[in-house]
N, CA, C and O atoms as a MOPAC input file, in Angstrom:
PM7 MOZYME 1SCF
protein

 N    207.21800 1    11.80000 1   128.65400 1
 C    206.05700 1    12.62100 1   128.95900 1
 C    204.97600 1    12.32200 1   127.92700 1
 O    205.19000 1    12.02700 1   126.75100 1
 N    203.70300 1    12.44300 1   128.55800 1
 C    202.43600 1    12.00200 1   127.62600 1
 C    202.50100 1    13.34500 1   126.40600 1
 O    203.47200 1    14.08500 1   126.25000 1
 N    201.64600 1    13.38500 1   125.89800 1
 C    201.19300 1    14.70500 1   124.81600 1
 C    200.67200 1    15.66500 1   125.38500 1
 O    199.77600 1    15.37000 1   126.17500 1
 N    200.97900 1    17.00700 1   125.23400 1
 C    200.38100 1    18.05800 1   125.86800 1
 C    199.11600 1    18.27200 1   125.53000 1
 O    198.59300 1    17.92900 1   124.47000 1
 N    198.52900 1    18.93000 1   126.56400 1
 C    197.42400 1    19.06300 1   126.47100 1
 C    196.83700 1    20.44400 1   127.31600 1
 O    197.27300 1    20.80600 1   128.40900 1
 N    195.79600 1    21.09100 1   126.58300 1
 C    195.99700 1    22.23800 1   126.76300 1
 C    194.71800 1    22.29300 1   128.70400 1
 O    194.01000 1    21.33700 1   129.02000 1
 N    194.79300 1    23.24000 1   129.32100 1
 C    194.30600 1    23.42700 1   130.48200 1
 C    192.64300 1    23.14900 1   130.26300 1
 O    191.92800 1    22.67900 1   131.14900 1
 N    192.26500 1    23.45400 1   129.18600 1
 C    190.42100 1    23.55200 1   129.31900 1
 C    190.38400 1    21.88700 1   129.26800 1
 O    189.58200 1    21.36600 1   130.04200 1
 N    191.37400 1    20.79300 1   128.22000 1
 C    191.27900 1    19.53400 1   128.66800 1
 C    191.01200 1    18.93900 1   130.17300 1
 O    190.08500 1    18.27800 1   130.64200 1
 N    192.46400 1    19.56200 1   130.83200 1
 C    192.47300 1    18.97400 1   132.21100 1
 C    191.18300 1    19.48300 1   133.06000 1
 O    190.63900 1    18.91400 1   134.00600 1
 N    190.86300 1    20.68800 1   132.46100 1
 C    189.46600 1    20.99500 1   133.73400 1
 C    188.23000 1    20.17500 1   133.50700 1
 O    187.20900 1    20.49300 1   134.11600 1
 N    188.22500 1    19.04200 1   132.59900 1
 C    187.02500 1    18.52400 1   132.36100 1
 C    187.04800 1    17.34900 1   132.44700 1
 O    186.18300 1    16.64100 1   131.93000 1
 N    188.25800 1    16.80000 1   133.26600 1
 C    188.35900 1    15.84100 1   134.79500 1
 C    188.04500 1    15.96900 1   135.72500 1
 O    188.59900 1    16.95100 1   136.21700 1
 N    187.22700 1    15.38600 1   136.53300 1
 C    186.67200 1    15.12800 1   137.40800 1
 C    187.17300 1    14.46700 1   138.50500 1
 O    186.74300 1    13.31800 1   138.61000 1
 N    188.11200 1    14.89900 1   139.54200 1
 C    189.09000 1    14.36200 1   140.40800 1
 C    188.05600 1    14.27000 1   141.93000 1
 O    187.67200 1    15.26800 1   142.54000 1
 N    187.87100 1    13.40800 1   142.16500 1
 C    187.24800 1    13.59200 1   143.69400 1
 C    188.18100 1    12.85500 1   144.73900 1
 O    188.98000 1    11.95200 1   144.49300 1
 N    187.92100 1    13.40000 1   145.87200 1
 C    188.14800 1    12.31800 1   147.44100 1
 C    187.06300 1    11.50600 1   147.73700 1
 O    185.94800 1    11.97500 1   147.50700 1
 N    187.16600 1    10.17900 1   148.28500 1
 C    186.38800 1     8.91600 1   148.25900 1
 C    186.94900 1     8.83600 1   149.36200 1
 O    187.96600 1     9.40200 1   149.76400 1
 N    185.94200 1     7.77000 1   150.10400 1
 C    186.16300 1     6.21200 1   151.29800 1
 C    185.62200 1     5.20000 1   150.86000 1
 O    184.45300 1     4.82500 1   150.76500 1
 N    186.96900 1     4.63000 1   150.49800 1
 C    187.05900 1     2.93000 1   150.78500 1
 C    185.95000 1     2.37500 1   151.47500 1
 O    186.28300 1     2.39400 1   152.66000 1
 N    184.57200 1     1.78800 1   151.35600 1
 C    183.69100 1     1.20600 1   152.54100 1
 C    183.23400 1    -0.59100 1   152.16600 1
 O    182.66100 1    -1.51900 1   152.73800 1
 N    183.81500 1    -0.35400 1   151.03100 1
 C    184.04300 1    -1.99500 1   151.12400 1
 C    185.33100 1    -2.50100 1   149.76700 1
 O    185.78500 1    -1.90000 1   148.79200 1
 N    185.47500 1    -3.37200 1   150.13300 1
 C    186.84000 1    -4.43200 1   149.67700 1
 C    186.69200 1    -5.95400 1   149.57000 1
 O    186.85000 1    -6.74000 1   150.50400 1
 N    186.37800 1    -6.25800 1   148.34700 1
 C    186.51200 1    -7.58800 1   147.85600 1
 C    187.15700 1    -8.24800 1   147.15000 1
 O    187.48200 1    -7.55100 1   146.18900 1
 N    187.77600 1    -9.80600 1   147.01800 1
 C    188.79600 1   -10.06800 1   145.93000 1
 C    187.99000 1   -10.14900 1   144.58200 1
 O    186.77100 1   -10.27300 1   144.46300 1
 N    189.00200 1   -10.04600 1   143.52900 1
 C    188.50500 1   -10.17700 1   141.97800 1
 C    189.09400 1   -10.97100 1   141.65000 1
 O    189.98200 1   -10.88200 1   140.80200 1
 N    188.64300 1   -12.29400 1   142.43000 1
 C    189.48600 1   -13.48700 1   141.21200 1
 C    189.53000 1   -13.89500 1   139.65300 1
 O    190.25500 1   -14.59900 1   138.95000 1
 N    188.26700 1   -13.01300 1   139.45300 1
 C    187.96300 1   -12.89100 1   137.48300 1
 C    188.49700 1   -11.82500 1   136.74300 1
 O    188.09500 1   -11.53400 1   135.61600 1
 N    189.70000 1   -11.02600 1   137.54900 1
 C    190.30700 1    -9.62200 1   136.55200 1
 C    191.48600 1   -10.66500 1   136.57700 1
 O    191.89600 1   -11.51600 1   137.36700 1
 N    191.93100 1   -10.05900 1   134.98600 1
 C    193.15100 1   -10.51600 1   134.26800 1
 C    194.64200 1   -10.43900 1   135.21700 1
 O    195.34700 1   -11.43800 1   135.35600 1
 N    194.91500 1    -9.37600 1   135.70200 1
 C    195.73700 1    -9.73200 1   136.87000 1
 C    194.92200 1    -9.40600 1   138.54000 1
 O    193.78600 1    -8.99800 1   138.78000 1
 N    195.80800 1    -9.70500 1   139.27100 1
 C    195.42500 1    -9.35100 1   140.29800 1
 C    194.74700 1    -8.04800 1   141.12800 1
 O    195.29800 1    -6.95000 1   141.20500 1
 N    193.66900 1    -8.32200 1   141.62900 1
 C    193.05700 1    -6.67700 1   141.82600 1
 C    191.61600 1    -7.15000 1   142.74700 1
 O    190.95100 1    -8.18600 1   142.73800 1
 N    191.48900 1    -5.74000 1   143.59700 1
 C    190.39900 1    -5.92300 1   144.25000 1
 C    188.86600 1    -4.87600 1   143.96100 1
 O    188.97400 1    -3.68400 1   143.67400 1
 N    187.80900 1    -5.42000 1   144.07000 1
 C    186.65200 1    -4.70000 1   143.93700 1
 C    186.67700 1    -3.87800 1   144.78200 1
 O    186.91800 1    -4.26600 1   145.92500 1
 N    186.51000 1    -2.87300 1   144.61200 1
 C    185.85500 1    -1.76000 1   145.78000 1
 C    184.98200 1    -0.97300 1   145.69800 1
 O    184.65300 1    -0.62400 1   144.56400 1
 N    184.34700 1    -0.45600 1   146.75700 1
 C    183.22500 1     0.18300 1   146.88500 1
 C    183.77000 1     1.36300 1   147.68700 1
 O    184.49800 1     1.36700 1   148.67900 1
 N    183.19600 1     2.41100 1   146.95900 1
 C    183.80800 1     4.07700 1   147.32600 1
 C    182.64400 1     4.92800 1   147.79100 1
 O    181.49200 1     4.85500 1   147.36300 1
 N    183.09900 1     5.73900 1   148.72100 1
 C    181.60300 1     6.71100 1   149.08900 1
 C    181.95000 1     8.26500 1   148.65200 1
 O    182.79700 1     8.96500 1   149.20700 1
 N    181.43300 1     8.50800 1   147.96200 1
 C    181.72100 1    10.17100 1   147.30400 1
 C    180.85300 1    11.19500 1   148.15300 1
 O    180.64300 1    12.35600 1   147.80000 1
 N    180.52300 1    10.79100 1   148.96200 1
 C    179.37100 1    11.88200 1   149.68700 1
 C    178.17000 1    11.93800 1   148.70500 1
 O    177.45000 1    10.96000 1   148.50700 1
 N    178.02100 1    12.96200 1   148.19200 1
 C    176.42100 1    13.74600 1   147.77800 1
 C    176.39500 1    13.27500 1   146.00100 1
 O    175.46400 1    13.62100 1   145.27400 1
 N    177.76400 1    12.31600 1   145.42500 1
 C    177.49400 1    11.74400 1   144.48000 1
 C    177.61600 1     9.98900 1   144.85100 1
 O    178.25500 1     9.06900 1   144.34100 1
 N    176.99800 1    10.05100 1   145.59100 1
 C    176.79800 1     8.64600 1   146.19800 1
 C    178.27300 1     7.86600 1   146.13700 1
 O    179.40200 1     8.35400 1   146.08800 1
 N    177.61400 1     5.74100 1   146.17000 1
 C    178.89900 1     5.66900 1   145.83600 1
 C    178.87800 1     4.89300 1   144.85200 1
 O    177.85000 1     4.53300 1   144.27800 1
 N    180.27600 1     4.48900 1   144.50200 1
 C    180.69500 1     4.51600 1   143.46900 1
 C    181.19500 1     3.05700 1   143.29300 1
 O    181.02700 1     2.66700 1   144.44900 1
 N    181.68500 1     2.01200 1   142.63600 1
 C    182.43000 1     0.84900 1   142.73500 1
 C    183.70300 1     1.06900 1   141.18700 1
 O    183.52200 1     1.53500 1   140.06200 1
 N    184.87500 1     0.50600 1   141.83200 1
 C    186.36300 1     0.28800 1   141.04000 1
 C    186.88800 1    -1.05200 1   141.07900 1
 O    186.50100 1    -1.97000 1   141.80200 1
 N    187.59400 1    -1.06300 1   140.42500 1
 C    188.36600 1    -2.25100 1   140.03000 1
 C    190.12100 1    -1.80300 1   140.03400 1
 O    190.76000 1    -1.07200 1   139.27800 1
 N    190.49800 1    -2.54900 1   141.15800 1
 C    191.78600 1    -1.66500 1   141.50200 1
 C    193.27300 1    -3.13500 1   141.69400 1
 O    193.43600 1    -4.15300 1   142.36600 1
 N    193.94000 1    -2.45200 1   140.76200 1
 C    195.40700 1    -3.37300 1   140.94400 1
 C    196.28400 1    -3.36400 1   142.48400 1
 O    197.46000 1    -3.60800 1   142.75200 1
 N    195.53600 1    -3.11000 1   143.01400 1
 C    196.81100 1    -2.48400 1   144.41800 1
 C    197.21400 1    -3.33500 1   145.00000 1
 O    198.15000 1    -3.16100 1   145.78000 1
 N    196.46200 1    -4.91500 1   144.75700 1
 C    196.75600 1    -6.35200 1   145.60000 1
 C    198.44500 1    -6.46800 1   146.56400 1
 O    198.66500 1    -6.82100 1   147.72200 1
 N    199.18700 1    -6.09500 1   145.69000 1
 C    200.36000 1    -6.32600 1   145.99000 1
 C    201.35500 1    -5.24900 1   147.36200 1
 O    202.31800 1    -5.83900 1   147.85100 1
 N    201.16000 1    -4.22600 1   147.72700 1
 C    201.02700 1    -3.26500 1   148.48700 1
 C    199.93300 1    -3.08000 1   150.06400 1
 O    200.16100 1    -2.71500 1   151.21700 1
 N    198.70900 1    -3.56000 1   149.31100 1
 C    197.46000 1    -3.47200 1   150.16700 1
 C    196.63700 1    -4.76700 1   150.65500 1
 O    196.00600 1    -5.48200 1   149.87600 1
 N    196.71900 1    -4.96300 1   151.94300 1
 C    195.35200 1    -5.84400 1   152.61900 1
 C    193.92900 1    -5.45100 1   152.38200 1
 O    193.63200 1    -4.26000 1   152.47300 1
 N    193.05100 1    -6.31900 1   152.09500 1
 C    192.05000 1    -5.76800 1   152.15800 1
 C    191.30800 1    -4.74000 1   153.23200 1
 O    190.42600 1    -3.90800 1   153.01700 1
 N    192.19500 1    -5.21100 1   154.85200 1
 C    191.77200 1    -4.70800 1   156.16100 1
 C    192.55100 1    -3.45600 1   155.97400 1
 O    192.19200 1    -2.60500 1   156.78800 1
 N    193.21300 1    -3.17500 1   155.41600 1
 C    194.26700 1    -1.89200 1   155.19400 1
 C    193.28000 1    -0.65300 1   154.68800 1
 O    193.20200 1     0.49100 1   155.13700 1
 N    192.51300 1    -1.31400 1   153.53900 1
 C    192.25900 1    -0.49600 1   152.68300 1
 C    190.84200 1     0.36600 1   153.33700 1
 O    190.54200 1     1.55800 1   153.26400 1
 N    190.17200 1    -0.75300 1   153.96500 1
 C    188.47100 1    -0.03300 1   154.32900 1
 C    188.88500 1     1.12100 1   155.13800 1
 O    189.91200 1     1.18100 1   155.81300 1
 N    187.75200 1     2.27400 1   154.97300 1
 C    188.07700 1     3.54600 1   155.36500 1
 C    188.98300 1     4.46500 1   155.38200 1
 O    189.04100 1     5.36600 1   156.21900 1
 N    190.02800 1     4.23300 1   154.11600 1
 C    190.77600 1     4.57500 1   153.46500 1
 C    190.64500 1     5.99300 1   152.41600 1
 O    190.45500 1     5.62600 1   151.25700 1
 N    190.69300 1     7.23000 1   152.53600 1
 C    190.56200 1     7.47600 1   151.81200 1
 C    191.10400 1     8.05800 1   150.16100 1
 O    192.26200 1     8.47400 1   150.18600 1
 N    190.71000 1     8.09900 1   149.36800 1
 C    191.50600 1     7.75200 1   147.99300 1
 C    190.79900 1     8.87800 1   146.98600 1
 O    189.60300 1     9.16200 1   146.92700 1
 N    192.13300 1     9.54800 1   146.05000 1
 C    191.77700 1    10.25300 1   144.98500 1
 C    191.06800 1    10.11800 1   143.35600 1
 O    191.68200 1    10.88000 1   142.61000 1
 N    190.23000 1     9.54900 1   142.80000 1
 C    189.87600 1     8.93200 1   141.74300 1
 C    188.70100 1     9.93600 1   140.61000 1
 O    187.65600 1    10.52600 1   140.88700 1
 N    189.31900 1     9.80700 1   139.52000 1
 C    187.94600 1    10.05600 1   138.34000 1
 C    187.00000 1     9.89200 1   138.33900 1
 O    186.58400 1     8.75300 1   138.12400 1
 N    186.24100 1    10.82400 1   138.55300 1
 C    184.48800 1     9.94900 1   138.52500 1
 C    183.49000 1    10.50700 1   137.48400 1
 O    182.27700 1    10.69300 1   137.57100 1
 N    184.51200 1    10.75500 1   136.30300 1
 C    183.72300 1    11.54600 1   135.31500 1
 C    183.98500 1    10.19700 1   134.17600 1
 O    183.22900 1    10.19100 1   133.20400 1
 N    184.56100 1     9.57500 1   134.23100 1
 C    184.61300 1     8.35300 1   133.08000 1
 C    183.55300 1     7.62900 1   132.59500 1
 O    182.59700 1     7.50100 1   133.36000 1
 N    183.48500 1     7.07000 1   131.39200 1
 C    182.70000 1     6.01100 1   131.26600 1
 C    182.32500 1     4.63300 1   132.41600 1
 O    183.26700 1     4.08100 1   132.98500 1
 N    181.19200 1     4.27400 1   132.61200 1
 C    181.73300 1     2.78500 1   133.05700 1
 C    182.42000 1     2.04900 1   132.03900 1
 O    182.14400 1     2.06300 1   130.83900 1
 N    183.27100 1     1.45000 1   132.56100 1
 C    184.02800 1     0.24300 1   131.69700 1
 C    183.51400 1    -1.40200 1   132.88000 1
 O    183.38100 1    -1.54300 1   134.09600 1
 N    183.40700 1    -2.11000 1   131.96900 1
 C    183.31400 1    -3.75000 1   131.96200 1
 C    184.18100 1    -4.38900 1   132.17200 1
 O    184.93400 1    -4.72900 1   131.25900 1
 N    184.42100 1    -4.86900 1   133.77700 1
 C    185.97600 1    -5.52600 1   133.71700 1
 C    185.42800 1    -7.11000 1   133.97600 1
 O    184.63300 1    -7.28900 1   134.89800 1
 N    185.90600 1    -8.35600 1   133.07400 1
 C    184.80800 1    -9.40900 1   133.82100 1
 C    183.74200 1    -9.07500 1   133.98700 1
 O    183.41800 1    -7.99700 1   133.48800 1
 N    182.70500 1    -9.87600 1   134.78000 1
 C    181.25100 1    -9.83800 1   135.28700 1
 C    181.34500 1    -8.27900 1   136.41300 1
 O    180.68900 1    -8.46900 1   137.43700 1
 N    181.85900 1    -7.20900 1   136.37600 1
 C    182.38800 1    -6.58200 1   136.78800 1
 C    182.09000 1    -4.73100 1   136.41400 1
 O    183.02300 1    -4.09500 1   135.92300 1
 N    180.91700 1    -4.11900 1   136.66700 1
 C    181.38700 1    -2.62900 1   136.14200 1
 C    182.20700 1    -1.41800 1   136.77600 1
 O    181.82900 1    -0.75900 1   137.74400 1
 N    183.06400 1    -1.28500 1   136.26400 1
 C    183.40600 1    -0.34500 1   137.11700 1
 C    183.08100 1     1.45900 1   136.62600 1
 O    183.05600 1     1.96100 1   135.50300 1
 N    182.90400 1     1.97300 1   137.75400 1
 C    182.51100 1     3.44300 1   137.48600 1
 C    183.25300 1     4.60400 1   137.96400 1
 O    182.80300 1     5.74200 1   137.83200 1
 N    184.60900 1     4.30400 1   138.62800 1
 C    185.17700 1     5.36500 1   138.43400 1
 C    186.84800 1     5.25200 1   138.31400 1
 O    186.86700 1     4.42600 1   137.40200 1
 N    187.96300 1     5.45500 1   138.54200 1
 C    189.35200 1     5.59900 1   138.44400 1
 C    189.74500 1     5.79600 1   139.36900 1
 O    189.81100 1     6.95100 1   139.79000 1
 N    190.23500 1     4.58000 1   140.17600 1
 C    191.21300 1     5.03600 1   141.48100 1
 C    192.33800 1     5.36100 1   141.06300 1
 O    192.84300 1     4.63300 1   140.20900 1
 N    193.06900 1     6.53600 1   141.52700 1
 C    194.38700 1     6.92500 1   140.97100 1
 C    195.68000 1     6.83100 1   142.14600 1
 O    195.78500 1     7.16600 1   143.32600 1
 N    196.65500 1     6.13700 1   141.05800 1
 C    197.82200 1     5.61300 1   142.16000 1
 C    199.05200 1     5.82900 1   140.98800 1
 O    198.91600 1     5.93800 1   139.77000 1
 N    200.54000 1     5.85300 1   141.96500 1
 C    201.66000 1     5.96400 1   141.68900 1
 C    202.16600 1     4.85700 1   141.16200 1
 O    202.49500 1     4.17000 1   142.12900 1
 N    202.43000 1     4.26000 1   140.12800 1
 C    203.02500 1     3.07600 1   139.50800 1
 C    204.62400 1     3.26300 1   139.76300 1
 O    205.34400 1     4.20000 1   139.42000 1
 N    204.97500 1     1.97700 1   140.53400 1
 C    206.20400 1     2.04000 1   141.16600 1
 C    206.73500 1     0.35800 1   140.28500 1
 O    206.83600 1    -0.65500 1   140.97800 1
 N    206.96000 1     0.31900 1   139.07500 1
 C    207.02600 1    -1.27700 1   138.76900 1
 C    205.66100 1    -1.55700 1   139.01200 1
 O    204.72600 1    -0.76800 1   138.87400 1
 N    205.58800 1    -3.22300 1   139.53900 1
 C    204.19700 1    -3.83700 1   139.52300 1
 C    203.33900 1    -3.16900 1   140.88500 1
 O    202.26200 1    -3.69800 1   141.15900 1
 N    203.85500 1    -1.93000 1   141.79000 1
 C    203.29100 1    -2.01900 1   142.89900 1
 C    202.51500 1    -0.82900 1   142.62500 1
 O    203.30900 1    -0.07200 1   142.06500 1
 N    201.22300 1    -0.16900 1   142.73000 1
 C    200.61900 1     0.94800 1   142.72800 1
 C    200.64800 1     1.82500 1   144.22500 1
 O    200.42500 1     1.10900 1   145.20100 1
 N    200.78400 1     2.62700 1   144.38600 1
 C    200.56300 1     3.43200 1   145.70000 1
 C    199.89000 1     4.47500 1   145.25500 1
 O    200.02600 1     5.36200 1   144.41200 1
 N    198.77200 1     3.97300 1   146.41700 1
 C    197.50900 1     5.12800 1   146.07500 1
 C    197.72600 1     6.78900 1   146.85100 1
 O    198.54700 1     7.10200 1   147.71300 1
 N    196.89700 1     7.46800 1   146.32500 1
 C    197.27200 1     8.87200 1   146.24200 1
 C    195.84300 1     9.53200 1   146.92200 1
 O    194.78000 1     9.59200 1   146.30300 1
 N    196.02800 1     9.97700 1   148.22100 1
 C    195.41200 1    10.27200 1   149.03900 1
 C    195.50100 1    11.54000 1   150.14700 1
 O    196.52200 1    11.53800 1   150.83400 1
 N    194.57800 1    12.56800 1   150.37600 1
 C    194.54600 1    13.77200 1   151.81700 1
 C    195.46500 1    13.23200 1   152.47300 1
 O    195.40400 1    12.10300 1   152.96000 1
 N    196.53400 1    14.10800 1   152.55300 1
 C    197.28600 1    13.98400 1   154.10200 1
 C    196.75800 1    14.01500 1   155.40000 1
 O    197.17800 1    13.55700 1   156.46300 1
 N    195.35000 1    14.89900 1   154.97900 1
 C    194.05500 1    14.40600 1   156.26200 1
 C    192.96500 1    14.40200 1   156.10500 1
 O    192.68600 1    14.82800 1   154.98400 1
 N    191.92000 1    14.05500 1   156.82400 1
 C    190.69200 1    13.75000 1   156.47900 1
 C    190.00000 1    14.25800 1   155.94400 1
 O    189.46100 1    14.88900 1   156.85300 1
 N    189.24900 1    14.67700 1   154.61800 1
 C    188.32300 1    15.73400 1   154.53100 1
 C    186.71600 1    15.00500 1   154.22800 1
 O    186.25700 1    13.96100 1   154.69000 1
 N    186.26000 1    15.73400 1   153.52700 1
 C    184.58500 1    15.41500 1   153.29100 1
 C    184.96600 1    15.03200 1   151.90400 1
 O    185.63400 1    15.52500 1   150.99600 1
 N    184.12200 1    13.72500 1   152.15400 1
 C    183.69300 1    12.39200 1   151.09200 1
 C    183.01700 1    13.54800 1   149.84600 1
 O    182.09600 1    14.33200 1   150.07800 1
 N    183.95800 1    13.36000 1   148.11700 1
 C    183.53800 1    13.93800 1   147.13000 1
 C    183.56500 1    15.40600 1   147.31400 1
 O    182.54900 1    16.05100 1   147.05500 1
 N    184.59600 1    15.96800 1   147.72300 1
 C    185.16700 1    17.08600 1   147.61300 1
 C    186.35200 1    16.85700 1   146.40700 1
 O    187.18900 1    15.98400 1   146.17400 1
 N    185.86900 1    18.36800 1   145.66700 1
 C    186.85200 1    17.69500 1   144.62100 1
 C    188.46600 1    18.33600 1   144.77400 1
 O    188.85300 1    19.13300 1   145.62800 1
 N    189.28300 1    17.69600 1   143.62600 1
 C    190.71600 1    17.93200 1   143.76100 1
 C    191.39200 1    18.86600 1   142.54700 1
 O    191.48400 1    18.30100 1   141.45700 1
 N    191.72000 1    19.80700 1   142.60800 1
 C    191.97800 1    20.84100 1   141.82000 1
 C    193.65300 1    20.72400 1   141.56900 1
 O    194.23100 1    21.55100 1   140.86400 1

């Protein structure tokens, strides 16, 4: 288990629901991973840098929707910024992303 951390920490994450609306390869990240482009609704969208290659088609992924951070720094991956945290289940090398059991509205957040 990580280090505890007390509740006013965790509330000053920023968890939203996204759509997947575009998917490109990243042949310039250190391992394998694809660019994506996320739509948050009314905080526009967003672009990530995501390991999921191994699990996910690119045709899989568009209109997909996905749980991610959007309170982070950008970070610099390669020629590459990314601006928010797609969040997934690390299973070994395979990630499985973490997503509404049904559809809701783009940048609704996750409590």
């Amino acid at each position: 288990m990580s280090d505890i951390i007390q509740f006013d920490d965790f509330t000053k994450i920023d968890l939203r629901i996204g759509t997947i609306i575009e998917v490109n390869d990243f042949p310039e990240a250190r391992n394998p991973a694809y660019q994506l482009s996320i739509d948050f609704g009314s905080l526009g969208i967003k672009k990530s840098s995501a390991q999921i290659t191994t699990l996910y088609a690119k045709e899989e992924l568009l209109n997909r929707q996905i749980v991610a951070v959007v309170n982070f720094p950008k970070k610099q991956i390669a020629k590459f910024m990314s601006e928010c945290l797609v969040l997934g289940a690390v299973n070994g090398k395979d990630v499985i992303l973490l997503n509404p059991e049904t559809s809701v509205k783009n940048g609704i957040t996750v409590n």
